[in-house]
C-alpha positions as CSV (number, residue, x, y, z in Angstrom):
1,X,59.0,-52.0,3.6
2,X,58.8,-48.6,4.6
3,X,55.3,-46.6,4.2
4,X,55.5,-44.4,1.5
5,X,52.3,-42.2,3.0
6,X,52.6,-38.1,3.2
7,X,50.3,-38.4,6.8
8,X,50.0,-41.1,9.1
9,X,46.3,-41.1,10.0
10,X,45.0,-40.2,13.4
11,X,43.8,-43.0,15.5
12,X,41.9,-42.9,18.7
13,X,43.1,-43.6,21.8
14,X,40.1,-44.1,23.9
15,X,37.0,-45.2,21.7
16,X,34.9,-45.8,24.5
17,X,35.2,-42.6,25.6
18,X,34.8,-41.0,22.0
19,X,31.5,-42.8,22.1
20,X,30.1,-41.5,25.3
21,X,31.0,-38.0,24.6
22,X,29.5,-37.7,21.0
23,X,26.1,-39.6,22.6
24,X,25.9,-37.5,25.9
25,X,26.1,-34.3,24.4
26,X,23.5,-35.1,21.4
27,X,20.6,-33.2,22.1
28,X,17.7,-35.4,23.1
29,X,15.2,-33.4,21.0
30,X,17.0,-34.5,17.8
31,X,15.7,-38.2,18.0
32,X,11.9,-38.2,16.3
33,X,14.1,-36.1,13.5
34,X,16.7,-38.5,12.6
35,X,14.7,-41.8,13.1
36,X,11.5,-40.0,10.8
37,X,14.3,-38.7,8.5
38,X,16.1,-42.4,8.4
39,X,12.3,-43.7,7.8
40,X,11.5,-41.0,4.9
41,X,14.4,-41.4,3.3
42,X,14.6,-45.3,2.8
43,X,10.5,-45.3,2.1
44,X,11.5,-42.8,-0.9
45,X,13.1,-46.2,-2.5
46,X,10.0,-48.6,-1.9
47,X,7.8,-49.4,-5.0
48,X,5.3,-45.6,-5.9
49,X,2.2,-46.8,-4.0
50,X,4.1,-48.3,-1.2
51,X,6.2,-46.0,0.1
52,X,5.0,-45.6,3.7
53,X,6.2,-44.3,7.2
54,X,3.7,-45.1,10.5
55,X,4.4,-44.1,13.6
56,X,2.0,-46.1,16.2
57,X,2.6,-47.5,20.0
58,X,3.7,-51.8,20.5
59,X,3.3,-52.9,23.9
60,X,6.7,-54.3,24.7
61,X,7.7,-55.8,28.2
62,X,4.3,-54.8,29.7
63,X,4.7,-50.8,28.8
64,X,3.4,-48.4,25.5
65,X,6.3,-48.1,23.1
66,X,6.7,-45.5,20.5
67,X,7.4,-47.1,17.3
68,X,8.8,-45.9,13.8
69,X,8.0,-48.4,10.7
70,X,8.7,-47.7,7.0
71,X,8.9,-49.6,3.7
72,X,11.8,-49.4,1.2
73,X,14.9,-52.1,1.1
74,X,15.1,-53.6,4.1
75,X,18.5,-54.9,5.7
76,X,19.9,-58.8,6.0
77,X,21.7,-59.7,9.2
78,X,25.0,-58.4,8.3
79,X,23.5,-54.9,6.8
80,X,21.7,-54.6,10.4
81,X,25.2,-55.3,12.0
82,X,27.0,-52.8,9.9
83,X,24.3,-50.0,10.2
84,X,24.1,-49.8,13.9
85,X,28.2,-48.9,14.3
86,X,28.7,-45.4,14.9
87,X,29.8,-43.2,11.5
88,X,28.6,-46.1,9.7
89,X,25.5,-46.1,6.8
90,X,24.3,-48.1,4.1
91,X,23.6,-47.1,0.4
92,X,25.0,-43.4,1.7
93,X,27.7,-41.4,1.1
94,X,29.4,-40.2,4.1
95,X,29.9,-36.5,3.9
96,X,29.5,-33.0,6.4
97,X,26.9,-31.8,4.6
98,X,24.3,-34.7,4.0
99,X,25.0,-37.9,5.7
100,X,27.0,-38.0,9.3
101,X,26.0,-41.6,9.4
102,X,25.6,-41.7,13.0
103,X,22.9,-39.5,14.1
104,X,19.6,-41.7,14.5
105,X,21.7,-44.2,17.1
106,X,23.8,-41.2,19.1
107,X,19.9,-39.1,19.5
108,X,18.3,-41.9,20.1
109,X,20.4,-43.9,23.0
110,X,20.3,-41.4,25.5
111,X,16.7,-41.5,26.1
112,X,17.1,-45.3,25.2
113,X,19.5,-46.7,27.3
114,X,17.1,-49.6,28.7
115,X,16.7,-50.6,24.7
116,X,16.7,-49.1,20.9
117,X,15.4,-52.0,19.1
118,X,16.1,-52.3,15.7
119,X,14.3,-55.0,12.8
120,X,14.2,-54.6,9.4
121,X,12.5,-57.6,7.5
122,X,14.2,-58.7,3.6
123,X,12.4,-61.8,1.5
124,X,10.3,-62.3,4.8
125,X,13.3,-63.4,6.6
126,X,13.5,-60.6,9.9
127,X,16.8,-59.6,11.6
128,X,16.6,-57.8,15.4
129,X,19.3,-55.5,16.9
130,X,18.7,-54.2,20.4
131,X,20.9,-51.5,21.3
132,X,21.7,-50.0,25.0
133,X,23.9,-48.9,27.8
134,X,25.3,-51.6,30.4
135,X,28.4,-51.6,32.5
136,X,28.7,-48.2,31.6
137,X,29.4,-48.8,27.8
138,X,27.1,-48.1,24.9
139,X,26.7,-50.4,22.3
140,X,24.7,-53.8,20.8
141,X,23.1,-56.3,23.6
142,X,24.2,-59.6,22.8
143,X,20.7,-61.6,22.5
144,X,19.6,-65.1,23.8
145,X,21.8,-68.2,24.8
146,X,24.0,-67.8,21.6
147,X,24.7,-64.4,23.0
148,X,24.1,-62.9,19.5
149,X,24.3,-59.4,18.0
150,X,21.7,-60.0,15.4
151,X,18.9,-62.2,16.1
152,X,16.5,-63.8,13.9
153,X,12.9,-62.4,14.8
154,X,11.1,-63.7,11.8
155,X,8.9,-66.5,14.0
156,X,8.8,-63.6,17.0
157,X,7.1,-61.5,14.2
158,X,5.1,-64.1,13.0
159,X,3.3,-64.8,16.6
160,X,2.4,-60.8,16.7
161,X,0.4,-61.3,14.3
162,X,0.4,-58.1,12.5
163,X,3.7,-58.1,10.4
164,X,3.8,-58.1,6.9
165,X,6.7,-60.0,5.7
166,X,5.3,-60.3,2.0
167,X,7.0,-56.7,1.9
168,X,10.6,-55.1,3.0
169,X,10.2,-53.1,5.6
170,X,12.4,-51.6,8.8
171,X,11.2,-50.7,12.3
172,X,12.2,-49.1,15.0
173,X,11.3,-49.5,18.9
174,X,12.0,-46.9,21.5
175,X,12.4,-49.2,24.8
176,X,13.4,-45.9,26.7
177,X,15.8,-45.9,30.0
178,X,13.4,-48.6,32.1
179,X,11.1,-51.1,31.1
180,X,8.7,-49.7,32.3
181,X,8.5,-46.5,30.6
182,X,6.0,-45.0,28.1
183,X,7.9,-44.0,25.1
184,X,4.8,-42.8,23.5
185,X,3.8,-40.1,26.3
186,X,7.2,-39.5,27.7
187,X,10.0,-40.2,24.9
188,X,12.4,-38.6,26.9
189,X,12.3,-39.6,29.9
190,X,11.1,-38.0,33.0
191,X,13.9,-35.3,32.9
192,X,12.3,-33.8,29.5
193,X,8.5,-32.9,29.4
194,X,6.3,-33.4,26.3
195,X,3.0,-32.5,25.5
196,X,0.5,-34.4,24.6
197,X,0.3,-32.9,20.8
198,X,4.4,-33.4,20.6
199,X,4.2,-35.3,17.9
200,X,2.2,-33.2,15.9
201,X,3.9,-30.1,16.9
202,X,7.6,-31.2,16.2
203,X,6.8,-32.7,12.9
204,X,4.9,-29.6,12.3
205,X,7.8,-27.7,12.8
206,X,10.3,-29.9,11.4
207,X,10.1,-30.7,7.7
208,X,8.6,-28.8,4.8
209,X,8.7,-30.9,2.2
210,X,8.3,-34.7,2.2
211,X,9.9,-37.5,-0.5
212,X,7.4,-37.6,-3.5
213,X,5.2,-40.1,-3.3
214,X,5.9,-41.0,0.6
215,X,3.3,-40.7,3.1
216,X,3.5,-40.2,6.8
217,X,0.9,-41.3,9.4
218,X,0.2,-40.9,13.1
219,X,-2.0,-44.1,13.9
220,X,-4.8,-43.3,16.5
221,X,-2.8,-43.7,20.0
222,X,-0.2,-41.1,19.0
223,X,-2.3,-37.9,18.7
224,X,-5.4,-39.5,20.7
225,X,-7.8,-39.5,18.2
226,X,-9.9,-42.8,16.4
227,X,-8.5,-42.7,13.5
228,X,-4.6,-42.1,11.3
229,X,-3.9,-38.4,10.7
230,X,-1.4,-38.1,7.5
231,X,1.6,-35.8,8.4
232,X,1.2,-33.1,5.5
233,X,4.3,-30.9,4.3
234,X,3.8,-27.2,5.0
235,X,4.7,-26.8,0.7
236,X,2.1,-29.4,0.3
237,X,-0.6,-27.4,1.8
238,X,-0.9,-23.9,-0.3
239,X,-3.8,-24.3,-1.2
240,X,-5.3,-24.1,2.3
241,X,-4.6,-20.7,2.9
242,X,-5.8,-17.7,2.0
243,X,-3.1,-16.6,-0.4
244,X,0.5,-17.5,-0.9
245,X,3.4,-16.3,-3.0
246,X,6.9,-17.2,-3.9
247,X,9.7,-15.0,-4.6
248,X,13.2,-16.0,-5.9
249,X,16.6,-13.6,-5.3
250,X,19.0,-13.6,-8.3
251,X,20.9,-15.8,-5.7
252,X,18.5,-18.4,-6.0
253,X,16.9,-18.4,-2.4
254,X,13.4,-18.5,-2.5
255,X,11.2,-16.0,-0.2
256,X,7.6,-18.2,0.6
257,X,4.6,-15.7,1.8
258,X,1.9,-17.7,3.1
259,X,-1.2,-15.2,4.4
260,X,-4.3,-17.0,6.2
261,X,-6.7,-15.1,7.1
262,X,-8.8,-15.7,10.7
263,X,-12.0,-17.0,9.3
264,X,-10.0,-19.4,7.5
265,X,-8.4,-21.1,9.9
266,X,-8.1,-24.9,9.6
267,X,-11.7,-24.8,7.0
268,X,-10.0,-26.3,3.9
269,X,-7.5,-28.7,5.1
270,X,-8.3,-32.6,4.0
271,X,-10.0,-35.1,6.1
272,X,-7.8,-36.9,8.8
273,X,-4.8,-34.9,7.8
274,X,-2.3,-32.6,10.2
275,X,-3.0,-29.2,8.9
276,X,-2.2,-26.8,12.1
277,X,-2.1,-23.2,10.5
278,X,-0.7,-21.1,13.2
279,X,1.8,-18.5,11.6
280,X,5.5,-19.1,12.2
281,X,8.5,-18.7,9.9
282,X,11.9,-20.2,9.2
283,X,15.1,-20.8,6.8
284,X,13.9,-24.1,5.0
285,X,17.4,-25.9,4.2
286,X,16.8,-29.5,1.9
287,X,13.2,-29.2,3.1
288,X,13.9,-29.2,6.7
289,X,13.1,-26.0,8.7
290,X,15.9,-24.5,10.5
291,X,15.5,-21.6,13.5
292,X,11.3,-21.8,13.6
293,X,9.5,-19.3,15.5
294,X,6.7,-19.8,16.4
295,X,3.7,-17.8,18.3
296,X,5.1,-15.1,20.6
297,X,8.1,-15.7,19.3
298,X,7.3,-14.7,16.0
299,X,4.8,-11.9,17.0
300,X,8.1,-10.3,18.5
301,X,10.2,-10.7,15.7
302,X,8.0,-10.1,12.9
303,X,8.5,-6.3,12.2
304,X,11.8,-6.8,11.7
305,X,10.6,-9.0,8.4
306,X,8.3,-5.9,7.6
307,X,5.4,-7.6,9.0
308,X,4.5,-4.7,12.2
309,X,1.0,-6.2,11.8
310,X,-1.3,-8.9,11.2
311,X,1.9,-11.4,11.7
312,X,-0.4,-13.8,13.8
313,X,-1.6,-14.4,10.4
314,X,1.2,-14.6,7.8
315,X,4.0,-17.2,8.0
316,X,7.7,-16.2,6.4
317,X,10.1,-19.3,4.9
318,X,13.3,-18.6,3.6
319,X,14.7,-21.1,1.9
320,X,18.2,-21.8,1.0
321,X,19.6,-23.5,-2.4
322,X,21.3,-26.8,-1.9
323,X,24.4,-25.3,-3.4
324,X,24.2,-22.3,-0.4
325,X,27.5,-21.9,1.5
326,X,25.5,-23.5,4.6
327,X,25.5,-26.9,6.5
328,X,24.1,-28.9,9.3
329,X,26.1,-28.8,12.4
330,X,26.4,-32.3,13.5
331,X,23.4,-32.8,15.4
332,X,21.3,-31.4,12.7
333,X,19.8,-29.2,15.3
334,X,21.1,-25.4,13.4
335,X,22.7,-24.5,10.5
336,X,26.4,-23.3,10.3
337,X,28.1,-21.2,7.3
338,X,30.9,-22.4,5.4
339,X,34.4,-21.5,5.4
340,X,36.6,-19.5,8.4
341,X,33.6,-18.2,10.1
342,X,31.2,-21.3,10.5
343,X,28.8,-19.4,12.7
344,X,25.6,-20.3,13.3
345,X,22.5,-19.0,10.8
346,X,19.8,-17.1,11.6
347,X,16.4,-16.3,9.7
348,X,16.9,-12.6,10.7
349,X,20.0,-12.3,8.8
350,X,17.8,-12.7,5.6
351,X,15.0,-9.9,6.8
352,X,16.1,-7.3,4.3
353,X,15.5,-9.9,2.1
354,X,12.3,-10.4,2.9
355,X,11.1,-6.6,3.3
356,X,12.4,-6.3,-0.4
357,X,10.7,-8.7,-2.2
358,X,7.5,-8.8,0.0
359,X,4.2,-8.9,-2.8
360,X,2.2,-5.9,-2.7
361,X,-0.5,-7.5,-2.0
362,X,0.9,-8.7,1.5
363,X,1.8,-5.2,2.2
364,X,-1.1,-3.9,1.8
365,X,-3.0,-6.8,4.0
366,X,-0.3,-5.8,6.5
367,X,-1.3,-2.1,6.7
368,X,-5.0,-3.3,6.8
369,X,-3.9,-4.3,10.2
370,X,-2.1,-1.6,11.4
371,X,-3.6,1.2,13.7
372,X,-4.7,5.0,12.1
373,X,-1.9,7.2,13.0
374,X,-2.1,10.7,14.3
375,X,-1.2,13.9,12.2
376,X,1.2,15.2,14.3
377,X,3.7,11.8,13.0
378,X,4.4,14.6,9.6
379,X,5.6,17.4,11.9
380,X,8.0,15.2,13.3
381,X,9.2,13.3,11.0
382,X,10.2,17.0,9.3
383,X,11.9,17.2,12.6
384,X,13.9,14.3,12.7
385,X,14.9,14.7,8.8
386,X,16.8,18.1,9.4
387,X,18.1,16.4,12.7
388,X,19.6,13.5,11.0
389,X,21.1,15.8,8.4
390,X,22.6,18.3,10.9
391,X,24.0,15.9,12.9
392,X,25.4,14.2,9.5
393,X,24.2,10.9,9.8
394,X,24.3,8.7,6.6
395,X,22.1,5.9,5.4
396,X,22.8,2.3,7.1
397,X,24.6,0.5,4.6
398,X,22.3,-3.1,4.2
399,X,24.7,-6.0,5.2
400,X,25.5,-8.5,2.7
401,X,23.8,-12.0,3.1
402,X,26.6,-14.7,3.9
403,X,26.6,-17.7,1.8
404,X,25.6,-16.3,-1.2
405,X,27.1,-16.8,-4.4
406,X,29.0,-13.9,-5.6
407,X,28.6,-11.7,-8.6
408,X,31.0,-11.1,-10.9
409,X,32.3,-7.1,-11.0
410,X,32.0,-5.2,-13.6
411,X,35.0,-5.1,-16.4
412,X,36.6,-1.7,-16.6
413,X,39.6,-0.4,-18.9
414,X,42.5,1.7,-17.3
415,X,44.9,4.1,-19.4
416,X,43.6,2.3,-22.7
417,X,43.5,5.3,-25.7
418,X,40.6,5.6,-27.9
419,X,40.5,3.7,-30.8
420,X,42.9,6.1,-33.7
421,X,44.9,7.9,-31.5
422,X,48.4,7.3,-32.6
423,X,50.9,7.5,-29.5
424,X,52.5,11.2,-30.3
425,X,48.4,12.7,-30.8
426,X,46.8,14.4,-27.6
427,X,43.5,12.6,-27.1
428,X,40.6,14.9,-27.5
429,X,39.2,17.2,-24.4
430,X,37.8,15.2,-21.9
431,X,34.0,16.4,-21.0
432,X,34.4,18.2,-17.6
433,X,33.6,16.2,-14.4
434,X,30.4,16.0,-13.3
435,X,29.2,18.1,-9.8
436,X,29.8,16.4,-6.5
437,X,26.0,15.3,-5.9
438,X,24.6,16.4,-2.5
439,X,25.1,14.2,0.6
440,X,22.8,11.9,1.6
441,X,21.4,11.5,5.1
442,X,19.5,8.6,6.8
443,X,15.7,8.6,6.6
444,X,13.6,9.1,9.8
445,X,12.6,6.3,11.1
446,X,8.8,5.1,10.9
447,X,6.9,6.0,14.1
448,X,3.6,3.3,15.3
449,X,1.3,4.7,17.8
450,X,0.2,1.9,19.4
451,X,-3.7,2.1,21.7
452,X,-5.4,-1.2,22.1
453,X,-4.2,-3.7,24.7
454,X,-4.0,-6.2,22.1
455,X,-1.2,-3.5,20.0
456,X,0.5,-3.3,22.9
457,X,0.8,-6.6,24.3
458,X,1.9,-7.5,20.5
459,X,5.1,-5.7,21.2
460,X,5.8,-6.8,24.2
461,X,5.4,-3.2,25.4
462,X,3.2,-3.5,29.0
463,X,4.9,-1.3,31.1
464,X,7.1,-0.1,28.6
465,X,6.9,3.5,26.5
466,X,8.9,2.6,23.4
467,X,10.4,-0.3,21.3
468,X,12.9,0.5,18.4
469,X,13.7,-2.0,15.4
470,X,17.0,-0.9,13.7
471,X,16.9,-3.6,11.1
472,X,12.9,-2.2,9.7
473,X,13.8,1.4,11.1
474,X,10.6,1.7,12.6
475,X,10.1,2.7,16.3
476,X,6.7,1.7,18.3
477,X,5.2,4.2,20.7
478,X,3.0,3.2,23.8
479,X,0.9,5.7,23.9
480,X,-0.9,4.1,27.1
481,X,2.6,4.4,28.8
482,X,1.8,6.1,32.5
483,X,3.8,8.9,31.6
484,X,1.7,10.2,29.0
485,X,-1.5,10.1,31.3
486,X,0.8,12.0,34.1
487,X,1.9,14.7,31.6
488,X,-1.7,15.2,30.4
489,X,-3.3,15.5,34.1
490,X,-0.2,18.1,34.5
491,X,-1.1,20.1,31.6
492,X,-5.0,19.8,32.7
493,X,-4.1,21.1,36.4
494,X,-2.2,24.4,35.1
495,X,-5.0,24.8,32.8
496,X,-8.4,26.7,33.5
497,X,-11.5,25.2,31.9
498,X,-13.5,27.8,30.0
499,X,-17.1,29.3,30.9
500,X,-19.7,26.5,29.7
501,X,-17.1,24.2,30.4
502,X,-15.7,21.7,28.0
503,X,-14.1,19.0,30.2
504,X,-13.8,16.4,27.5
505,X,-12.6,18.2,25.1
506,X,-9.7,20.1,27.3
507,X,-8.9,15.6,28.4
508,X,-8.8,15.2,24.3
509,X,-6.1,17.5,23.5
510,X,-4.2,17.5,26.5
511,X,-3.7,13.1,25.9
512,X,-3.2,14.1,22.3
513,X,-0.7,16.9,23.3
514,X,0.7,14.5,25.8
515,X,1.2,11.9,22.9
516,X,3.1,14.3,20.9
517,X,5.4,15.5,23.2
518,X,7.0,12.0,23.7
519,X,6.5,10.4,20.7
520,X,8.8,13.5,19.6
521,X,11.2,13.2,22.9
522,X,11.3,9.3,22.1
523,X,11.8,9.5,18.3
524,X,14.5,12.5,19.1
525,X,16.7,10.0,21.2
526,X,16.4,7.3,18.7
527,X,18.1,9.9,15.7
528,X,20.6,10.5,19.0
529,X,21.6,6.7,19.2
530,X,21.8,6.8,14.9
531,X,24.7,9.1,15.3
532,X,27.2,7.4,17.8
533,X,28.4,4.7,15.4
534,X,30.3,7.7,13.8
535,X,32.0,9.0,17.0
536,X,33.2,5.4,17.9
537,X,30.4,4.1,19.9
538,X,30.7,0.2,19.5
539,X,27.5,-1.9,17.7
540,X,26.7,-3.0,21.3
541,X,26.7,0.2,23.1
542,X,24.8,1.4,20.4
543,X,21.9,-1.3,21.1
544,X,21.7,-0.7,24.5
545,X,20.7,2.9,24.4
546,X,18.5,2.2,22.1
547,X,17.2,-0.6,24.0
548,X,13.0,-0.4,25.5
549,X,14.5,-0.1,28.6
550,X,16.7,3.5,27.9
551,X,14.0,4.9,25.8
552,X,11.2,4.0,28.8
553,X,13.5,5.6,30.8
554,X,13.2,8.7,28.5
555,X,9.4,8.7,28.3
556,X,9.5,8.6,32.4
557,X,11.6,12.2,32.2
558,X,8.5,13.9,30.8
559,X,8.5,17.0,33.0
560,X,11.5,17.6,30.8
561,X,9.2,18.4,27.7
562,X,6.8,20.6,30.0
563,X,7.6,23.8,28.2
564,X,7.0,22.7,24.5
565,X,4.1,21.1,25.5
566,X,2.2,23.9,27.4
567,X,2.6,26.1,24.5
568,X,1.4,23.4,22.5
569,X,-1.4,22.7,24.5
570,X,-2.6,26.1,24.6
571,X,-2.6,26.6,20.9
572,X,-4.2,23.4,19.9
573,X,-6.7,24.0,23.1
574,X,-7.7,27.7,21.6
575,X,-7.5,26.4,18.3
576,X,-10.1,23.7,18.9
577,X,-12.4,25.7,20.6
578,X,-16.0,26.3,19.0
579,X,-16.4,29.9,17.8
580,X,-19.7,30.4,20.3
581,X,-17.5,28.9,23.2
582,X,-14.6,31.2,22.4
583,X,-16.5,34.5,22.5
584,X,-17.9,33.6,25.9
585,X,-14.4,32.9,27.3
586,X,-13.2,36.5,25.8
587,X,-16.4,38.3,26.4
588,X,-15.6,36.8,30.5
């Protein structure tokens, strides 16, 4: 009897091999995520008041084991056996963008190849799985004298001592690649270090939002202190800082501003729980966080969110709607977009977003930060207006978010008559078309001074004269760059300090003259770059002139800007003279 079948399904040709790849090229990280996920997720179906995940140390084969325990239905023998096959789950639906079924074994065998154990308790009956790598194949060690795939540990569990078999539980064991490896201090292996506070810091960074109702605890040996600490979602915490706000987009992703001011730090978070409050932000995905920066990270990145200031202290999440044209690659360590494209997502493709819908209140907190700027920033932003609009450069249209749902266009009616107008009638004069309105240029960009060490060093800009954000148009100025000391003791040397003398004041306006003249040589390359997008000049030629590094090299060329600024100099010196000191220089 023939097959009837359209397709004859693929089959694979070498499984072992398929195996090894899809293990070896997990990412090691990934492990603590998809055995805490695996834990969360069944604890979320344990009775309310029981639904528990602990993660705590065993001493197995003489050495400190990391462990991962939870409540929820636990697994018979044969449940165990099916669960630990590859693309395999239980009480799931396979699918790309939830359940891969596979991830918790193919992280966590890598770093486990001496032993993954696996026991999950039902009706106080306990079944074990230990999974590993031997003879060069990955897969379940056959246990005891029965050479067994599942094992009954129910009596093993009994003589610890400290299993509950009154409830359903599962647990897992991290043996790691020798026996006599510390899972808890080194869960990686050698190969991969981890601080002592990883624990805290991946969860941290990790998950947003927990299951209602399920609670996650470090016992004492995993973050070294005497007693639990409860894992605490950052959504679960607002009320521990200073102020925090939620916008949503007609799109439905919501924007979450979270401000905590310094004296605040860690002073309202509850007893015994994780409540780290270091600013970071990321794109929060079915209350996982997705591309997290953290500390310098995020410092650097933050103006491009609209945050040029105060960003140690204000955290950014972006988070997507379920229905979003997103998923999880297959690791679960990024998110891709849907369809033809499939690249990867980042949070700074959803910055316009956030500079849109940021609360006043924020913005205001974010210029408290910011430095006083000088008066000379109005003369040249004049400047760089008529530039822009001589050299015809338009505004930058903003870039569509991907993934989005779309809106529907408007209706419109072509060639229909008005209403009474028989086919052989001329329809009445049309009004006359309205003027051509005036073109429209690009706007200046913003210009920062920045002074103190701590500005600069913010920005990354030691050693540097000039940092330019395209996507918050805003350019930074170091205005403790060399160059503008060099150009000030030039101007100073040609000079000739009056009778009385007034040293400090002839050192005040030649810095401030100094300042001027490349903040407007700087800003005047910038509107340059603006314009070579409309002679052909390709998105990444573009960034590299306007890279720090070209418009350093800019600032360094200050003897070019000699002549504007002795003139300036002079006027501004003479101008700022006292009136006494003035008549004693002309009387002279």
């Amino acid at each position: 009897m023939s097959d009837s079948s359209v397709i004859a399904p693929l089959k694979v040709a070498n499984e072992a091999f398929l195996v090894s790849s899809m293990i070896e090229r997990c990412p090691k990280t990934m492990m603590i995520r998809e055995l805490v996920m695996n834990g969360l997720e069944a604890a979320a179906h344990a009775l309310p008041g029981q639904r528990k995940v602990v993660i705590s140390a065993r001493m197995h084969e003489g050495a400190r084991k990391l462990c991962i325990w939870n409540t929820g239905p636990g697994l018979n023998a044969a449940e165990l056996l099916q669960i630990t096959d590859l693309a395999s789950s239980l009480r799931k639906q396979n699918s790309l963008d939830q359940n891969f079924g596979m991830g918790a074994k193919v992280a966590s065998l890598p770093s486990n190849r001496h032993g993954l154990r696996f026991r999950s308790c039902v009706k106080g009956r306990v079944s074990e799985v230990m999974m590993g790598y031997r003879e060069g194949t990955y897969g379940r060690l056959r246990i005891g004298p029965e050479r067994m795939e599942v094992a009954d540990a129910t009596e093993a569990c009994i003589a610890d001592g400290d299993y509950d078999l009154a409830l359903d539980w599962t647990e897992v064991l991290l043996g790691g690649n020798s026996a006599d490896q510390d899972t808890v201090a080194a869960p990686y292996g050698a190969t991969l270090k981890a601080e002592p506070d990883w624990m805290d810091a991946y969860l941290e960074n990790r998950f947003f939002r927990l299951p209602c109702g399920v609670s996650l605890t470090l016992m004492p040996e995993i973050w070294g202190g005497t007693a639990p600490r409860t894992m605490i979602g950052l959504d679960d915490r607002r009320d521990e800082f200073g102020r925090t706000e939620t916008r949503t987009t007609p799109s439905g992703v919501k924007i979450h501003y979270y401000y905590d001011p310094a004296e605040g730090e860690n002073t309202k978070s509850a007893k015994g729980a994780i409540a780290t409050t270091a600013s970071r932000s990321a794109i929060v995905y079915r209350d996982e966080l997705y591309d997290v920066r953290t500390g310098h990270g995020w410092l650097q990145d933050a103006p491009i969110f609209g945050i040029p200031f105060g960003a140690r202290y204000i955290s950014v999440f972006v988070e997507l709607p379920h229905d979003y044209l997103v998923w999880p690659e297959a690791y679960r360590q990024f998110l891709r977009f849907r369809g033809n494209d499939q690249r990867q997502v980042h949070l700074t493709e959803f910055s316009a977003l956030v500079r849109s819908y940021m609360p006043a209140w924020l913005a205001e907190i974010i210029r408290s930060f910011g430095p006083g700027q000088a008066n000379y920033l109005d003369e040249i932003g004049d400047e760089l207006k008529a530039l822009l609009a001589s050299l015809g450069v338009r505004p930058t249209a903003q870039t569509p978010v991907p993934g989005a749902p779309e809106r529907p266009a408007p209706t419109t009616e072509v060639n229909r008559k008005p209403a009474g107008i028989q086919a052989d009638q001329q329809p009445p004069p049309q009004a006359p078309p309205p003027k051509p309105k005036p073109p429209v240029f690009e706007r200046p960009p913003e210009i920062i001074g920045l002074r103190t060490p701590e500005q600069i060093q913010e920005r990354a800009l030691e050693g540097r004269a000039a940092k330019f954000y395209p996507q918050s148009h805003q350019i930074f100025i170091n205005l403790a760059y060399p160059a503008v000391l060099q150009m000030a003791d030039a101007l100073l040397a040609e000079g000739e300090a009056p009778p009385g003398g007034i040293g400090e004041e002839a050192r005040r306006v030649a810095t401030q003259t100094a300042e001027w003249a490349l903040t407007k040589r700087i800003s005047r390359a910038v509107v340059y770059t603006l314009s070579k997008k409309a002679i052909g000049w390709r998105p990444e030629e573009v960034s590299r002139s306007q890279s720090t590094e070209s418009l350093s090299l800019v600032a360094d060329d200050w003897a070019a800007a000699m002549d504007i600024a002795r003139a300036r100099y002079q006027d501004q010196f003479e101008a700022g003279m006292p009136d006494r000191i003035r008549l004693q220089a002309v009387a002279a």
